[in-house]
N, C-alpha and C positions, 0 to 999 in steps of 0.2 A: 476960683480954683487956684490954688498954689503951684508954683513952678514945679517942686518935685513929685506932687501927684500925676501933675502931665505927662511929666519923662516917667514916669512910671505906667502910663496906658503907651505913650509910643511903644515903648520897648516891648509890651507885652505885645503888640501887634504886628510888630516887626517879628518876633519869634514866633506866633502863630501863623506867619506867609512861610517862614521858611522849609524847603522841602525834605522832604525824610533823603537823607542820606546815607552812605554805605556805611551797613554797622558793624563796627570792629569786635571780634570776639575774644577770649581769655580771660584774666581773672578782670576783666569791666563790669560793674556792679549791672545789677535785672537794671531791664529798661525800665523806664517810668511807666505807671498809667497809662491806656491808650496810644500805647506805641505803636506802628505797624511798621514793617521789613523784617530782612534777614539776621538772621545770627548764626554765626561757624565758631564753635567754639574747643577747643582741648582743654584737658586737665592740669596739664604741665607745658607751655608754648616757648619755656626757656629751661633746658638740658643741658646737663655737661654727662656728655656718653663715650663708651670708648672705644679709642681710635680705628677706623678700621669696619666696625660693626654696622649694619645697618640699625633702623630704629623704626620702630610702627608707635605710631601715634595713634588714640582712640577719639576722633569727633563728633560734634554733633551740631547737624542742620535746624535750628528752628525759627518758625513761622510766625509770626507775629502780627494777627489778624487779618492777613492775606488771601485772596482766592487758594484752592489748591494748586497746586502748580509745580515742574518739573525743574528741580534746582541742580545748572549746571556745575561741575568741580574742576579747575584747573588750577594750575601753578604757577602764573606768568614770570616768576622770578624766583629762581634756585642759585644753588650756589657751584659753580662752575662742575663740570662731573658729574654730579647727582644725578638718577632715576628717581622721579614722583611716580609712585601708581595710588590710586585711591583702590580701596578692598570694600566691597559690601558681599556680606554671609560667606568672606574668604575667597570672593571672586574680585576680576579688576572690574571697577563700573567708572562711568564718567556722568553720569548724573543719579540724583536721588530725588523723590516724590514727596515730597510732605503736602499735609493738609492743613485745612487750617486752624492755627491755634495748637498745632501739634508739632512734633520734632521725629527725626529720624536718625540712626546713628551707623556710623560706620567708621573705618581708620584708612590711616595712609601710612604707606612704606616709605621708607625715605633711604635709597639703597647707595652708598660710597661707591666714588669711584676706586680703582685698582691701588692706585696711590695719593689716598687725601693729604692734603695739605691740615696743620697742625692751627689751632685757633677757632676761630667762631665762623659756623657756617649757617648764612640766613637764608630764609626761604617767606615764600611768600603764598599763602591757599587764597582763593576766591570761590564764592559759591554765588553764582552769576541765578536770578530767577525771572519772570517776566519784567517785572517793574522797580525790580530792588539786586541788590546783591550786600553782600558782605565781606570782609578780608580777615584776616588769620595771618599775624605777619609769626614765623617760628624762628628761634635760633637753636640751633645745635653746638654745643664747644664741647672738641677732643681735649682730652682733661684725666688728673686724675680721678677713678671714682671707685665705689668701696668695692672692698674685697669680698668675695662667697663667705657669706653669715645665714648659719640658720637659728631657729629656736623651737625648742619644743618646752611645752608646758601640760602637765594634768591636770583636769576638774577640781579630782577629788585622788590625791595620790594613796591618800591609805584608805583599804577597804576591809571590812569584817565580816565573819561568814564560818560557816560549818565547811569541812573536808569535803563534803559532797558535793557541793556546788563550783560554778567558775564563777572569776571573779572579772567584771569586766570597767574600763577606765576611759574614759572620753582624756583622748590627749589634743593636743592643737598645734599644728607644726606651721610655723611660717620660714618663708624662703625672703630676708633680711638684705638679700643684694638684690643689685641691677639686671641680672642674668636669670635665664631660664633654667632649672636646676634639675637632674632625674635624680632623686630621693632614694636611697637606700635605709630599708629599718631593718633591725634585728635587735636579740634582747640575750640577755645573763640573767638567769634565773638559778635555781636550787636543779639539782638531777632529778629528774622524774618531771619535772613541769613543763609544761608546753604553752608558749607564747606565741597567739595569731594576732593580726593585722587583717580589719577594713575597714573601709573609706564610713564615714557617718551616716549612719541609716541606709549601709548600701549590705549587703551575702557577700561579695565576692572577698575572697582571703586576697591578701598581696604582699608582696613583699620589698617592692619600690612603689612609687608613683611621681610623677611631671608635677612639681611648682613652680608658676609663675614667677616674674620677678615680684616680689611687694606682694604678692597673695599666700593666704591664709588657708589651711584644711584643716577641719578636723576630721579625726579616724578615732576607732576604738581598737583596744588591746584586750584582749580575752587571754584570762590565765586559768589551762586547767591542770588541776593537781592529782596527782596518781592514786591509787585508789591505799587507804588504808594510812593518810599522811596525819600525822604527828599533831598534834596541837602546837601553836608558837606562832612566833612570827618569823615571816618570810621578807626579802627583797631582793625585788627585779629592777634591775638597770635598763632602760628602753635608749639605742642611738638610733640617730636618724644622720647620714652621711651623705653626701655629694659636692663635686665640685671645689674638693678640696676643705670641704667647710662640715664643720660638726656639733651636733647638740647632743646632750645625754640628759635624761629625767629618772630622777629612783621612785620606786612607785614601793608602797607597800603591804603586806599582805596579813591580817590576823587572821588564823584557823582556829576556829573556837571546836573545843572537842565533844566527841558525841559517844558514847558508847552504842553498839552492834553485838546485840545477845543473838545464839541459834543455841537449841537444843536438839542432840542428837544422842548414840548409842558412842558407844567404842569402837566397835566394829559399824557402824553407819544402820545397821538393820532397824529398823521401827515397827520390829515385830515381836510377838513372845510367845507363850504358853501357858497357864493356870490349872490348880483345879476350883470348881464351886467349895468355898470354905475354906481354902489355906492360902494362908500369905506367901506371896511369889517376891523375891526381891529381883529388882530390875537395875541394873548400870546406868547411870546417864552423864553425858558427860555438857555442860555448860560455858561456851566460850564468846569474848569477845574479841570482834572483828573490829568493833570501833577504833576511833582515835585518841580516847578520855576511859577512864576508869570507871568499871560500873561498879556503884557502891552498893550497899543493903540489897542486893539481889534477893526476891522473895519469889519462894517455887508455889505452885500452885496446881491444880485439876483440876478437872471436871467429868469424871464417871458416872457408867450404868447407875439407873434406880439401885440402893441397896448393896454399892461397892463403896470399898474405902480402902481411899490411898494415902502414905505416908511419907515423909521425907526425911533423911540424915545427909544432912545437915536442911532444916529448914528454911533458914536466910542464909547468905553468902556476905560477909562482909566487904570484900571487893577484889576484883576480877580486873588485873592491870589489863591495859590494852594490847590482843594477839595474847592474853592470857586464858588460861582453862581450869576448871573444876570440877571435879569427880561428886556426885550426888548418885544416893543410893532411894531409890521409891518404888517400895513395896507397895503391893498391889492384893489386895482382899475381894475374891469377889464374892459376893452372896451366894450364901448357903444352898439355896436353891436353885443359882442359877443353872439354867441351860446349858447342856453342851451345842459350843457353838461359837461364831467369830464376834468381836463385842471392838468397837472403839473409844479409845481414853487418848485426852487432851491433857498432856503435861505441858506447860506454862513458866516461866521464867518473864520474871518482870521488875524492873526498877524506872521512878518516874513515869515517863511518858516515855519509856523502851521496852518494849514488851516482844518476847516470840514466844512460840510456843509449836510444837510437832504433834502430831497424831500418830499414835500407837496403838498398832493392831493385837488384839488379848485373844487367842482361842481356848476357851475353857473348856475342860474336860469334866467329867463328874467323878465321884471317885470310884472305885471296886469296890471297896471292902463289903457294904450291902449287898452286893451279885454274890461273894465269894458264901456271906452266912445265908441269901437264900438258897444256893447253890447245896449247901450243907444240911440246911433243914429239911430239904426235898431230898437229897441223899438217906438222910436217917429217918425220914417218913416211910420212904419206901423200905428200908429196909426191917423196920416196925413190921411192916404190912408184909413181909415175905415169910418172918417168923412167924407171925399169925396164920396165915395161911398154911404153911408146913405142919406145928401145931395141931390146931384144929380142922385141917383140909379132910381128915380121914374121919371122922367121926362123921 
């Protein structure tokens, strides 16, 4: 066997007696393979924070194929003045549980004294367990660090849509500094629009909300627009303010137009009068409520068995928006109809816009029949009075 094969089984057996010792946490790469002890670790274990302020730090306890067991937390070495409290669920605890193969997390506060001294301030965690522990050495330096920065960004900043609907916009605000931030939002919009704020996939409106330092929200902006608005395009201005720091996003808005037909009277009544067999002319008047011009308006009915209705002007070439139309539809009903209440659906319709009203028709019949049987039973009887006078004596 060769010399360097040898020194290469010592050595390997010299490292397999050696015993697990205390594991140091931070950015120390995963344990190898079949490791067993502790590990305490933070995210960031070297800060420059400012002066003055305390600092909570977020760790975590884990286990590394160990019985379960209660892992103690102390701080044997701070830096002169300092308060350590460890926090679990926002309370002080001085130990945590884990199990095994499993981790537990919780933070520590790390609170100044009255009047810290300027430069690096180190500290030192341990999480003490039956048969292992770990270290966490931190440093803190008062320093400069950035100023209140936020950001706001949208999804999808232009959106398209009919007048009647709102338009809503997934924004994402982050809070860009070290400090904990209370968020003011508000918006510029067009007059008549109304701009809400809530939190992403949450009901409640708001009009501030708390950002962490370095954390992310998304919210939506719901824009509703007043009723009867313009076709074009719109822009809202969305700020989000706090702590001195500020973001703004323009968001945009197309309103695609729609026209809104109703048919009604002049006087609003959607009732009339007839007789059986003569054309009745009736007023109507045709307007649009929409936001888009209704073009080739085409009038239409649907009448009694054996009536017929007509129209002047039969189509409408176009009916600006919040514009009106005067339409004259005569009304025929049959000859023999009944005297009596009759209903007729006048109709107004362009594309896929349609209304239409229901008009009550009471037909009359005419006289003139009553007046000549009236007449011929008059001159019967009086036939019959001269004959009788006449011939009564003989």
């Amino acid at each position: 066997m060769s010399r360097s094969v040898i020194l290469l089984v010592v050595a390997g057996l010299v490292l397999a007696q050696v015993p697990s010792g205390p594991a140091t946490a931070g950015p120390s790469p995963t344990p190898a393979p079949g490791y067993r002890g502790l590990a305490l670790t933070t995210p960031f274990p070297d800060q420059t924070v400012r002066q003055g302020e305390p600092v909570t730090l977020s760790l975590t306890v884990r286990n590394y194929g160990l019985p379960p067991q209660v892992v103690a937390l102390t701080a044997p070495q701070r830096s002169p003045g300092w308060n350590v409290t460890f926090l679990g669920a926002g309370r002080p605890v001085g130990a945590v549980s884990v199990g095994t193969d499993q981790e537990a997390s919780l933070s520590v506060r790390l609170d100044p004294p009255q009047r810290p001294r300027a430069g690096v301030h180190r500290f030192t965690l341990v999480a003490r367990g039956q048969d292992a522990e770990a270290t966490l050495p931190v440093s803190l330096t008062f320093g400069e660090v950035l100023p209140p920065r936020l950001g706001l960004s949208a999804e999808l900043p232009t959106l398209r849509g009919p007048g009647t609907s709102s338009f809503r916009y997934r924004l994402t605000l982050k809070n860009e500094s070290d400090q904990d931030l209370l968020v003011n939002l508000e918006a510029q919009a067009a007059r008549g629009f109304q701009v809400t704020f809530t939190p992403a996939f949450g009901s409640q409106q708001v009009t501030s909300l708390p950002v962490k330092a370095g954390e992310s929200k998304d919210l939506d902006a719901e824009v509703s627009l007043p009723q009867g608005v313009a076709a074009g395009t719109y822009d809202v201005t969305v700020r989000a303010s706090g702590g001195g720091a500020q973001a703004t996003v323009k968001l945009s808005l197309e309103v695609v137009g729609r026209p809104d037909l109703s048919v009604t009277t002049p006087d609003g009544r959607l009732s009339g009068r007839a007789y059986a067999g003569r054309e009745t002319p009736i007023k109507l008047v045709v307007e649009n409520r929409g936001s888009a011009p209704a073009r080739n308006v085409e009038m239409s009915s649907f009448e009694p068995t054996g009536w017929k209705v007509t129209f002047d002007p039969k189509q409408i070439d176009e009916i600006p928006p919040r514009g009106k139309k005067e339409v004259t539809a005569t009304i025929l009903p049959a000859a023999k109809a009944i005297a009596g209440d009759y209903n007729l659906t006048l109709r107004a319709g362009t594309g896929d816009t349609t209304s239409s009203a229901e008009f009550r028709v009471t037909v009359y019949t005419s006289t003139l029949w009553g007046v000549v049987g009236v007449a011929i039973v008059a001159v019967a009887l009086g036939v019959l009075g001269l004959a009788v006078s006449r011939y009564g004596r003989r």
